[in-house]
C-alpha positions as CSV (number, residue, x, y, z in Angstrom):
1,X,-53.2,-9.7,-44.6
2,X,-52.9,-6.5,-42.7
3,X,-49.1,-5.4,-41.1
4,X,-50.8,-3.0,-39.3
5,X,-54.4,-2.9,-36.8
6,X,-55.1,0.4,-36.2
7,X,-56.8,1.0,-33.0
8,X,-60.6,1.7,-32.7
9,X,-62.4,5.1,-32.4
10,X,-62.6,5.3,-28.8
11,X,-58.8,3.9,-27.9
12,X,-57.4,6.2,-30.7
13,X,-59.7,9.3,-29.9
14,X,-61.0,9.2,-26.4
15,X,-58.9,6.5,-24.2
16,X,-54.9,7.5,-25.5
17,X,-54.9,11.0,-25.2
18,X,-56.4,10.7,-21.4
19,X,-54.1,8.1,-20.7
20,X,-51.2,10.0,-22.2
21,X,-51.6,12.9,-19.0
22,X,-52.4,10.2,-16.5
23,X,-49.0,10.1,-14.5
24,X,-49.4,6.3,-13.3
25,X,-50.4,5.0,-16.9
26,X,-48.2,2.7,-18.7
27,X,-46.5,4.6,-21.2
28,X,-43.8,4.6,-24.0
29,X,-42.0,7.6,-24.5
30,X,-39.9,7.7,-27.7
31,X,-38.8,10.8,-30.5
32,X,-41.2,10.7,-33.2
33,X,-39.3,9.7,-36.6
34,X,-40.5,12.4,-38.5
35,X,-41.4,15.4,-35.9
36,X,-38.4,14.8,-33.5
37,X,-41.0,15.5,-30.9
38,X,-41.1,13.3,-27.8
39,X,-44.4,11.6,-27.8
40,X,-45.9,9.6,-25.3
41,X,-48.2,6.2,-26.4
42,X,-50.0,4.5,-24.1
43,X,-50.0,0.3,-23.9
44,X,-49.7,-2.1,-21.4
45,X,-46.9,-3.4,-19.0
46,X,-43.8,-4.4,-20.8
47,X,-43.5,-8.1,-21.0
48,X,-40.9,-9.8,-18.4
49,X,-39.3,-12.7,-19.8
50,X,-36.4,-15.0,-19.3
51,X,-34.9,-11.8,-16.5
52,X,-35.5,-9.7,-18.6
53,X,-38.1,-6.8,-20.3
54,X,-39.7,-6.8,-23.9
55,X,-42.1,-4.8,-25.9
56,X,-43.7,-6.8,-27.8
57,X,-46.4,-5.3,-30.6
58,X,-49.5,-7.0,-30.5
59,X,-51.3,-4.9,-33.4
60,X,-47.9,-5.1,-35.7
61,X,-46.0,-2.0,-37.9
62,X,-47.2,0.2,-35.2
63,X,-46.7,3.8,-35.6
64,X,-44.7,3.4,-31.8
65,X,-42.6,0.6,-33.7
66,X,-41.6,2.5,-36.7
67,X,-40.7,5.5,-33.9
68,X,-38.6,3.4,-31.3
69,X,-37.1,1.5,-34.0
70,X,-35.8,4.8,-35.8
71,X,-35.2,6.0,-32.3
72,X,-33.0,3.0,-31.2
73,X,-34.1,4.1,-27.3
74,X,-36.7,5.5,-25.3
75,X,-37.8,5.3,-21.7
76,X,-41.0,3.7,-20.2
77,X,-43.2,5.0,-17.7
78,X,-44.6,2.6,-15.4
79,X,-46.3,3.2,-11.6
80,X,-44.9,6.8,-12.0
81,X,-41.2,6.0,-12.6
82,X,-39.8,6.5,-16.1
83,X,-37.0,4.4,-17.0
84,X,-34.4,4.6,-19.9
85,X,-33.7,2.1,-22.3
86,X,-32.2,1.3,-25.3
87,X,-34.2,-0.7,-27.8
88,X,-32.8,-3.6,-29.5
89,X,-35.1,-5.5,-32.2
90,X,-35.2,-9.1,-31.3
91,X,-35.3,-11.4,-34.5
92,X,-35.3,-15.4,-35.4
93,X,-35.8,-18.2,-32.7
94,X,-35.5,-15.1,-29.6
95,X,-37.9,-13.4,-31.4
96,X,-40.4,-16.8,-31.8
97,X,-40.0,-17.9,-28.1
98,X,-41.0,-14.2,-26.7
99,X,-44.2,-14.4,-29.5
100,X,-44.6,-17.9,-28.3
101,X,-44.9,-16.7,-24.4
102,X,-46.6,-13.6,-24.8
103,X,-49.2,-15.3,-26.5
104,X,-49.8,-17.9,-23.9
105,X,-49.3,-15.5,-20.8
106,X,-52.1,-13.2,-22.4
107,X,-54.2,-15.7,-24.2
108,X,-57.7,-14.0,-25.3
109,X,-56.6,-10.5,-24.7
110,X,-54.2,-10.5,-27.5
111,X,-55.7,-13.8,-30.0
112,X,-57.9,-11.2,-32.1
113,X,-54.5,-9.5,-32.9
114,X,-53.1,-12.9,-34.0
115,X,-56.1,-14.1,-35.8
116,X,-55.7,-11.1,-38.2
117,X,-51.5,-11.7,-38.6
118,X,-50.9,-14.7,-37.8
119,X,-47.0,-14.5,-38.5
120,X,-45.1,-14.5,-35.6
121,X,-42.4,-12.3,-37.8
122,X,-45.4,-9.5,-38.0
123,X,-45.7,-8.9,-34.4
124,X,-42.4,-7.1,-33.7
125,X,-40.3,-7.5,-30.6
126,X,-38.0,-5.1,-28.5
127,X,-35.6,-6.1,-25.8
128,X,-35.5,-3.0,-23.3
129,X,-31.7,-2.7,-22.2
130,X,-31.5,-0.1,-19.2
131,X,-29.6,2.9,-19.7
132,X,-28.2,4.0,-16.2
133,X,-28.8,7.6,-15.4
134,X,-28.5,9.5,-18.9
135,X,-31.7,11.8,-19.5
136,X,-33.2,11.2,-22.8
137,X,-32.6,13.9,-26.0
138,X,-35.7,16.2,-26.7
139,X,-37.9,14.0,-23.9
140,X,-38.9,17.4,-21.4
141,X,-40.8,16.0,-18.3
142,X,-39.6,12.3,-19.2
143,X,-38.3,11.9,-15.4
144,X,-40.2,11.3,-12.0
């Protein structure tokens, strides 16, 4: 059983790095763990649940995990506006409600991913806690 899906050709090759200049694209911006570079991934919309924001990995250990988790904070860019957060790993029954919802809110967009680990403990989970006004370490060209 995989921990890790690694994207296709065309999403790693040809759809990411267009997506990464695209100012309006849904994007996580977090230090790399081993570089200390900011890098920019794109995914989709955070997920809003119980008042509040999550990231939730649909394809596992993602490389963007292992960053914002070594990171402990990064900001997201969504509809242009790039907001600061800290990252805090969600675990036990939290983490199993937010795997539970995400799973029914997206249905067949994400079941593949959950077909191939079917753990909810393999599809990790960050709460996004906003971090008012302080610009990001090393992130040039992170704010609006």
């Amino acid at each position: 059983m995989p921990s890790y899906i690694r994207p296709g050709f065309l999403i790693a090759r040809v759809a990411n790095p267009i997506l990464r200049r695209v100012p309006r694209a849904p994007a996580l911006i977090v230090r790399g763990r081993r570089s200390g570079r900011s890098l920019t991934v794109p995914m989709g919309e955070p997920f809003d649940f119980g008042g509040r924001r999550y990231l939730v990995s649909g394809r596992g250990e993602t490389h963007w995990v292992r960053n914002l988790r070594s990171a402990g904070r990064g900001a997201f860019r969504l509809h242009g506006a790039t907001c600061e957060f800290r990252a805090t790993e969600v675990s036990g029954a939290e983490h199993d409600r937010i795997v539970d919802a995400y799973r029914r809110k997206l249905g067949h967009a994400v079941d593949a991913y959950f077909e191939q680990i079917p753990a909810p403990g393999g599809h990790p989970v960050f709460r996004m806690d906003p971090i008012p006004d302080e610009p990001l370490a090393g992130a040039q060209g992170a704010r609006p």
